[in-house]
Structures are given as structure tokens and as C-alpha cells.
ZAMARGU-4260 file (C-alpha; in steps of 0.2 Angstrom, whole numbers, plus 5000, padded with zeros to 4 digits):
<rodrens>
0) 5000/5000/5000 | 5016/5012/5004 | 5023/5009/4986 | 5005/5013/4978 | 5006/5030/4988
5) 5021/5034/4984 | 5021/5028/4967 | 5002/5041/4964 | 5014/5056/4971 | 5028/5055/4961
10) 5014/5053/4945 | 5007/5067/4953 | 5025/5075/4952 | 5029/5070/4935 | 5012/5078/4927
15) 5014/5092/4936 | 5030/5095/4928 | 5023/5090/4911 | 5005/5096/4913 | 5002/5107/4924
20) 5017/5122/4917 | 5000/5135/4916 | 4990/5130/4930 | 4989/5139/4947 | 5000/5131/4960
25) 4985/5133/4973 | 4973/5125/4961 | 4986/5110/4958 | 4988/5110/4977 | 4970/5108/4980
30) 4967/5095/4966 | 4981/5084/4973 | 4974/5083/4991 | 4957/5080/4985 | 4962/5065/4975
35) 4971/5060/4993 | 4955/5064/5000 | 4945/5053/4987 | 4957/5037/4990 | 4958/5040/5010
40) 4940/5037/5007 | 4940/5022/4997 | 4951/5013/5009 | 4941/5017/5025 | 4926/5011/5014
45) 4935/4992/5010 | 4939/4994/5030 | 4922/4998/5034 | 4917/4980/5022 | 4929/4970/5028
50) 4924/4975/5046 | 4941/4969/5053 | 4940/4960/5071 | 4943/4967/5089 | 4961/4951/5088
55) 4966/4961/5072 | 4966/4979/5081 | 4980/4977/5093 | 4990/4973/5077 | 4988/4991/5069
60) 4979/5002/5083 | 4980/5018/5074 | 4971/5013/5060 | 4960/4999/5069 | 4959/5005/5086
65) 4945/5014/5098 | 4943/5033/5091 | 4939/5046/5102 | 4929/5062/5095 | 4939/5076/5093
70) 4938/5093/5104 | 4936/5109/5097 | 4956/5111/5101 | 4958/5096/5087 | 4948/5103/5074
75) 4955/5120/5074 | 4973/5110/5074 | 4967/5098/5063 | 4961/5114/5050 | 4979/5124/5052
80) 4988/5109/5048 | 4976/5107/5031 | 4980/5124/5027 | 4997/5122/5030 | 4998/5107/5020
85) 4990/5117/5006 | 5002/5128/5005 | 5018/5120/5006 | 5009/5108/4992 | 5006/5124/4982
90) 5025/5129/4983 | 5030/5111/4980 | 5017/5112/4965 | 5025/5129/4959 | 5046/5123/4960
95) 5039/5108/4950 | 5034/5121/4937 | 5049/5133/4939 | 5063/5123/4939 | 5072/5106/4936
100) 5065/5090/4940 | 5079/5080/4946 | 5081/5094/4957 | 5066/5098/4964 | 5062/5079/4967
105) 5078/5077/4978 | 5074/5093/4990 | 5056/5086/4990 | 5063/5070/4999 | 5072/5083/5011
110) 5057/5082/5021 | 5062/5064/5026 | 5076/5069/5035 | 5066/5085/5044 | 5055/5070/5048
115) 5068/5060/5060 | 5073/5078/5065 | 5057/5083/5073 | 5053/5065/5079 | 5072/5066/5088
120) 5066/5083/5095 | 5049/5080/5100 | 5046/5064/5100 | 5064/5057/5108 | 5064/5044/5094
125) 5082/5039/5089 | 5084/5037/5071 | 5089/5018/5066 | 5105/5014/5052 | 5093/5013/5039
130) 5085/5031/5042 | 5102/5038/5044 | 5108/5030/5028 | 5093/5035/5019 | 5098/5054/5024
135) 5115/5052/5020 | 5107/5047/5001 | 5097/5062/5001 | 5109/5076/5008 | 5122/5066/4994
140) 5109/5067/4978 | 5103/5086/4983 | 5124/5091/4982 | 5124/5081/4966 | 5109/5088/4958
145) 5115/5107/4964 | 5130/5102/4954 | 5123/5095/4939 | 5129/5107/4923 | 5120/5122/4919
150) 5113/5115/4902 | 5102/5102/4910 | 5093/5114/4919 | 5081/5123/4907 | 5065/5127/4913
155) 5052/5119/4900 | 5037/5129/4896 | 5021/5128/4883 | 5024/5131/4865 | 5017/5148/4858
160) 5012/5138/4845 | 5000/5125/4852 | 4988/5127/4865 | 4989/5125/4883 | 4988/5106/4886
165) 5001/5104/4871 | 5018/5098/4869 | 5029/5107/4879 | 5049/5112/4875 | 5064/5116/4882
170) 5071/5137/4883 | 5084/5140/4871 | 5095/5143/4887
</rodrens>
């Protein structure tokens, strides 16, 4: 199920790049988290039918377990964070349009390491040798891709000549 997620949001990435050059970032923000919306609600459907047993809960309590309702605390939280979201998607959606893939894609992944930071921080979780590894492998591809040579780096743009959902092209430098 990871590798489906993560596979729908580097397509999502990828047509951004290609498709999305004249959209608004916000617009493309909004469009991706609603999709996310749409399959969060499929899966809780196929939970909901396969009606999993109180032995299966202890095996995944976050996504099995007893809810409790939410407090109005929680919902305005819950609302900033979605707003938040939004709008590091939108910026996310608007490098994707700006500049170089290969770039962009290896400083999107920087939020894996931010990820062990704040759980070290907060949460006094100690990063294992695969986590450390895996931000090694990031840290290394975002000094590569910052020294990549300056040709590869065109931003690409729509053609004048077709219209806006048509074939797009490199800038002449």
C-alpha cells in the first residue's frame, strides 16, 4: 500500500512538471489533496466492508483501534495543519513548474530527513541505520543535483504555438 502512495505522488509530480506548466500552483495543490481525500475514502470504505475483528486491532491500533471524538482544540489544529499542507503543496506544485525535475524531486525528499529531525526533537525517537543511511542518500543526491551542469537545467514551458495542454519544449538557454 506504501509503494501505491508513493508511486500516485511522484505521477502526481511528474504531470505536474509536464501538465500542469500553466495551472495555478494553489489549484494544483488543491486537486492533489482532494484525489488523497478521494482514496483515504476508498480505503476506509474496504475497511468499513471487511469489518476487521477486535484480535486484528492490537496489530495496527492507529488505523484499527477505539477513536475518540475530537475537541474543538483538534479541529481547529486539525484545520491549520490542512491549510498548512495546502500551501507547502502549492510551493511544492509551483518549484515543479519553475525549475528542474531532478532537482526539485531530491529537495522534495528533504522532508524525510526533517522527519527523524522533529521525531528526535519532539518525540525522543532515535533514528535507526537505515533512516540515517537513507539521509546520508538524500543530503548526497541534493549536492549532486546542485552540481549538475547548467545546460540540463532549462526550465520547459508551453509552446506559443500550440495550446495550453500541448507539447511542451525546452528554453533555448
Amino acid at each position: 500500500m506504501l509503494g501505491i502512495m508513493r508511486s500516485s505522488y511522484a505521477l502526481a509530480m511528474i504531470i505536474t512538471r509536464s501538465r500542469g506548466i500553466g495551472e495555478k500552483p494553489l489549484l494544483l495543490s488543491l486537486v492533489l489533496k482532494a484525489s488523497f481525500l478521494l482514496a483515504g475514502l476508498v480505503a476506509t470504505g474496504a475497511i468499513a466492508i471487511r469489518a476487521p475483528g477486535p484480535r486484528e486491532a492490537p496489530a495496527d491500533p492507529f488505523l484499527l483501534g477505539h477513536w475518540a471524538p475530537m475537541g474543538a482544540r483538534e479541529w481547529v489544529l486539525l484545520a491549520l495543519m490542512a491549510l498548512l499542507v495546502v500551501a507547502v503543496s502549492a510551493g511544492v506544485a509551483k518549484a515543479y513548474q519553475s525549475g528542474p525535475a531532478a532537482i526539485i524531486a531530491t529537495f522534495d525528499y528533504a522532508y524525510l530527513v526533517f522527519a527523524a529531525l522533529w521525531g528526535f526533537v519532539f518525540f525522543a525517537e532515535r533514528p535507526d541505520i537505515a533512516t540515517v543511511i537513507g539521509m546520508i542518500l538524500i543530503a548526497g543526491a541534493g549536492v549532486l543535483a546542485m552540481r549538475q551542469s547548467g545546460s540540463a537545467r532549462r526550465p520547459i514551458t508551453a509552446d506559443a504555438d500550440h495550446s495550453r495542454r500541448g507539447p511542451l519544449r525546452s528554453h533555448p538557454g
